[in-house]
C-alpha positions as CSV (number, residue, x, y, z in Angstrom):
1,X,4.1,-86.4,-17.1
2,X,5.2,-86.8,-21.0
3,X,3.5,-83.9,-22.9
4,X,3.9,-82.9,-26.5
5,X,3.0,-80.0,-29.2
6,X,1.2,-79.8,-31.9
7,X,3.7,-80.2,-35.2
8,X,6.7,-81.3,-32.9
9,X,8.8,-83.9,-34.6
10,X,10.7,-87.0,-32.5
11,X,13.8,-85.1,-32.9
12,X,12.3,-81.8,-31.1
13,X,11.0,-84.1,-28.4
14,X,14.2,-85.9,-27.5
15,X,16.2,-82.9,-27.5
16,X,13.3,-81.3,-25.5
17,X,13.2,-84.2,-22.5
18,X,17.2,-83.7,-22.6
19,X,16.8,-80.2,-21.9
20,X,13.9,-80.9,-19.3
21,X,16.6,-83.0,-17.2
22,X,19.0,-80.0,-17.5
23,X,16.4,-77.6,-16.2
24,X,15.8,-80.2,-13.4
25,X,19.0,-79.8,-12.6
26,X,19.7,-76.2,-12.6
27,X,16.8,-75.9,-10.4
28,X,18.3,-78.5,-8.0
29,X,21.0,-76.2,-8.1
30,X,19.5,-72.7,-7.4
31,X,17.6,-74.5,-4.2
32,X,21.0,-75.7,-3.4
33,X,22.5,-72.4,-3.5
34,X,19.6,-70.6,-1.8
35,X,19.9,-73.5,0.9
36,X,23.7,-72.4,1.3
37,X,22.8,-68.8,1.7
38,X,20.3,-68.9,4.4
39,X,22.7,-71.3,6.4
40,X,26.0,-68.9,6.6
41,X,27.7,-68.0,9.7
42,X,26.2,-64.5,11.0
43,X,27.3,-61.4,8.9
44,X,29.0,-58.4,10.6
45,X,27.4,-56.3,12.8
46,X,26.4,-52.8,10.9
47,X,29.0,-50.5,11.7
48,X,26.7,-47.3,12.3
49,X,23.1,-46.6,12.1
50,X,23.4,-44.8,8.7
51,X,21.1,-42.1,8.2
52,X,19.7,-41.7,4.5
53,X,17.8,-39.0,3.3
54,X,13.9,-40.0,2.7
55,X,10.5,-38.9,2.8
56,X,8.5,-38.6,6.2
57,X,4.6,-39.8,6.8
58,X,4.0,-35.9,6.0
59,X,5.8,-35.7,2.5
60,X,8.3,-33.5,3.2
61,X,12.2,-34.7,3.5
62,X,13.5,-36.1,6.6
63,X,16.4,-38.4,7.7
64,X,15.8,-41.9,8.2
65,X,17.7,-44.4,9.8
66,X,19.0,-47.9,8.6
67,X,17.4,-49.2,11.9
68,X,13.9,-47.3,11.0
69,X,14.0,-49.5,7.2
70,X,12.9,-52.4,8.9
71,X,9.1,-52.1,9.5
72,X,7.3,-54.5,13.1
73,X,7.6,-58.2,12.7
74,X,10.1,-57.9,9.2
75,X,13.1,-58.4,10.5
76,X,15.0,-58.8,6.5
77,X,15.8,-55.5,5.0
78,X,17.1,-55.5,1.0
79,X,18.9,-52.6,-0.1
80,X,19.5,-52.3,-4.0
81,X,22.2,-49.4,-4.5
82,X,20.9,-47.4,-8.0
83,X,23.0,-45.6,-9.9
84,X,22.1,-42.1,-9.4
85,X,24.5,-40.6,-10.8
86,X,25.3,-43.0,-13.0
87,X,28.7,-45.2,-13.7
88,X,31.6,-42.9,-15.7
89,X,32.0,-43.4,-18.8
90,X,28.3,-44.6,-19.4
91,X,27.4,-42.2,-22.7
92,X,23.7,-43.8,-23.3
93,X,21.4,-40.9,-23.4
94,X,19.7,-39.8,-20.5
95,X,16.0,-38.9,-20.3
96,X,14.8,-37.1,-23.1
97,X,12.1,-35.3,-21.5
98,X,11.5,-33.8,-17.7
99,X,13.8,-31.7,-14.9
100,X,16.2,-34.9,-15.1
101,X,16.9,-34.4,-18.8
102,X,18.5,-30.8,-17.5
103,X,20.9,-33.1,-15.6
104,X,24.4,-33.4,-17.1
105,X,25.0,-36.7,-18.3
106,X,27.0,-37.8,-15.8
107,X,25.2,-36.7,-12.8
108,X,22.2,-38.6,-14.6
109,X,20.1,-42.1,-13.5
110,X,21.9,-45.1,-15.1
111,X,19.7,-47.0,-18.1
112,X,20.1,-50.3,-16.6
113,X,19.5,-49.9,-13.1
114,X,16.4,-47.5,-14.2
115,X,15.4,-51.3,-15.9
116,X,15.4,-53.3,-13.1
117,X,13.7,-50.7,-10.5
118,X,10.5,-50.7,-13.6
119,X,10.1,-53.9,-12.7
120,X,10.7,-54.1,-9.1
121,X,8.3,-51.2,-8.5
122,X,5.7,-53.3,-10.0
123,X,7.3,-56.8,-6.9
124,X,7.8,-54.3,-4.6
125,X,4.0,-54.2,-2.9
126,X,4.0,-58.2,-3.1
127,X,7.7,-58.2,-1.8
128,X,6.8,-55.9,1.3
129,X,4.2,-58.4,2.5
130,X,7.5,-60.0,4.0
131,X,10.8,-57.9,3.3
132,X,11.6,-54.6,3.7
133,X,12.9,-53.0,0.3
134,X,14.7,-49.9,-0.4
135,X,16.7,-48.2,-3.7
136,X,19.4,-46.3,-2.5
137,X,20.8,-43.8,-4.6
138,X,23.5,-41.0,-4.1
139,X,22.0,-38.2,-5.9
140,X,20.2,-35.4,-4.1
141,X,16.8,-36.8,-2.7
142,X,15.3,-34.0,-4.9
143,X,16.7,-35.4,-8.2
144,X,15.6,-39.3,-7.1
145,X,12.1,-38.5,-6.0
146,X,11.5,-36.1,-9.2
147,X,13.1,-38.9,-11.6
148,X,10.7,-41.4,-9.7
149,X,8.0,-39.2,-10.3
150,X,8.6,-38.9,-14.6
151,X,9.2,-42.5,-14.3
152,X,5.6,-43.6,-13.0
153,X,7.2,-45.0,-9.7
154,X,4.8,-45.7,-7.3
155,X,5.5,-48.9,-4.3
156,X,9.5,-48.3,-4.0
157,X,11.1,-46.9,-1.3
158,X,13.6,-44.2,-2.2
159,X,16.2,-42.6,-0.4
160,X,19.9,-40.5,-0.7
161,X,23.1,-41.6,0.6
162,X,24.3,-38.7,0.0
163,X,25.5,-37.5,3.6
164,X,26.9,-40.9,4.6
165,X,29.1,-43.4,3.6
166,X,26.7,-46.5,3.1
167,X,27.7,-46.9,-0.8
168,X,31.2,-46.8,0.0
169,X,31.6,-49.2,2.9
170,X,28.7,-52.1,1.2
171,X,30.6,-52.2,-2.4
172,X,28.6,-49.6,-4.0
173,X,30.6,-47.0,-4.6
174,X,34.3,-47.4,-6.0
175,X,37.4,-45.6,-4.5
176,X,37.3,-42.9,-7.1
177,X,33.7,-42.2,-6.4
178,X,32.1,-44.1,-8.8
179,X,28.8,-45.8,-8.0
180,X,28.1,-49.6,-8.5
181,X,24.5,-51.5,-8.9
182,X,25.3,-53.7,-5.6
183,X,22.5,-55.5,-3.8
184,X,22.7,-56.2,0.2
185,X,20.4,-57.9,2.7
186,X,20.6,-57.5,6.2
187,X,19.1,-59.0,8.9
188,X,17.7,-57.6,12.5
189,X,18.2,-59.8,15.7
190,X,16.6,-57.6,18.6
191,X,18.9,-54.8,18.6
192,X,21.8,-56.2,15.9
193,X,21.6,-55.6,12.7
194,X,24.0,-57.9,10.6
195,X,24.5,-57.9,6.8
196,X,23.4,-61.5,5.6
197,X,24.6,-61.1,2.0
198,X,25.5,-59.3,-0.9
199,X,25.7,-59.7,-4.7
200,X,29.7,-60.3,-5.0
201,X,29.3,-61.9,-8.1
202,X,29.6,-58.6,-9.7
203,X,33.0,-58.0,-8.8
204,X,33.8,-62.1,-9.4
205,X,35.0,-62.5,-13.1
206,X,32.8,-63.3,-15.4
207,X,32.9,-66.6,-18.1
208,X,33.6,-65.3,-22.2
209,X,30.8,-63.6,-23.1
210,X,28.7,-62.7,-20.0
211,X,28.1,-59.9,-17.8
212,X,28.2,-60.0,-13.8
213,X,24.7,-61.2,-13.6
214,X,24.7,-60.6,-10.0
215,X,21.0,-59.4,-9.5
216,X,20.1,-62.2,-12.5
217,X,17.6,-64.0,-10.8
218,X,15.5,-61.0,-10.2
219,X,15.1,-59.8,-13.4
220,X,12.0,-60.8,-15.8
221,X,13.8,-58.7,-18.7
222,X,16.5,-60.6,-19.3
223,X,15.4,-63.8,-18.3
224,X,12.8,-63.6,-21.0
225,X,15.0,-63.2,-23.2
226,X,17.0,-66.4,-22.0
227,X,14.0,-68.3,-23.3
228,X,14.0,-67.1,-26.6
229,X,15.9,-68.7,-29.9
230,X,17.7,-65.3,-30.3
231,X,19.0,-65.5,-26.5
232,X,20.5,-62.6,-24.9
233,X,21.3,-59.5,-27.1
234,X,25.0,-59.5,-27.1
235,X,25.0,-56.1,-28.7
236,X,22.3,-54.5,-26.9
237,X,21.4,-52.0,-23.5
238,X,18.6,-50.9,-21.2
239,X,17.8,-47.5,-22.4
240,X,15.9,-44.4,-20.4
241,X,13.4,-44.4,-23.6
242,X,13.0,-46.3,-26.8
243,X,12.3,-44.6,-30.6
């Protein structure tokens, strides 16, 4: 199909049909890759049925189990691990208004993992038709659930690792304690539950000039921007609010 738009001179459309291929391409490439993934040997078997801290059918706080994430006839379970508190040494400000602005800083909700679960709240009741999805942070379940609240959360699962050691043995939490925005999958078979795969990249290095992108396909902000003449903001961040 050769298409064309209004004003566009023969240069524009050559380069464009150049770039076309490249895009062919890159999407050749991302089926590759997500070929790869769904072929790897089995994953190892979960060491312990973790329990997390969550909400019950009533409302009130209960623990619930890794095995109890995975809802009849889903057998895939994705666990984002949000930064609640957030990294140290991240000085953006926290929420301006609300009980989480009485939060020290650094026992705040990181900026950019507050990003990306605005606009996987808004997936999450298409990605539930198939997966099981949960945000996993480390902060009191009180502190998540009243954050999710001020922040107009409505589809996403929440729930505290704060009385088990989840974060720490998946890659999202450091050896000094501090947390990191890792993304797992696991998989049930009957009564085994393996881990399928999780978002190395952001411990791999990264090329001049980029950051980990590990969650990058997910995420409509910066993609966006991708396909904009400005590109990526080199000298900009996700922020709780914007003046």
């Amino acid at each position: 199909m050769n298409i064309s738009f209004p004003g566009e001179s023969p240069e524009y459309r050559a380069a464009r049909d150049r770039l076309l291929q490249q895009e062919i391409e890159l999407r050749r490439a991302m089926e590759a890759v997500a070929a790869a993934r769904r072929e790897l040997p089995p994953g190892g078997i979960v060491p312990e049925d973790y329990a997390f801290q969550g909400v019950g059918a009533n409302g009130a706080p209960t623990d619930v189990r890794l095995s109890e994430l995975f809802a009849p006839g889903k057998d895939s379970l994705v666990i984002y691990s949000f930064m609640f508190p957030r990294h140290a040494g991240d000085e953006r400000p926290g929420p301006a208004t609300g009980q989480t602005a009485l939060l020290p800083l650094a026992e705040g909700p990181c900026p950019s993992c507050t990003a990306l679960l605005d606009q996987l709240d808004g997936a999450a009741e298409h990605v539930t038709q198939r997966v099981n999805f949960a945000a996993v942070g480390k902060a009191p379940l009180s502190h998540i659930l009243t954050f999710a609240e001020e922040r107009g959360w409505r589809r996403l699962r929440l729930l505290s690792s704060a009385t088990n050691t989840y974060k720490r043995d998946y890659h999202s939490e450091t050896a000094d304690g501090s947390q990191m925005p890792m993304l797992n999958v696991f998989h049930r078979d009957g009564e085994t539950i393996r881990h399928v795969w999780g978002s190395e990249l952001l411990y791999a290095p990264a090329d001049p000039g980029q950051d980990p992108r590990h969650t990058g396909t997910l995420e409509p902000l910066w993609n966006m921007f991708d396909l904009t003449r400005e590109g990526r903001p080199a000298d900009w961040e996700e922020q709780l609010h914007y003046s």
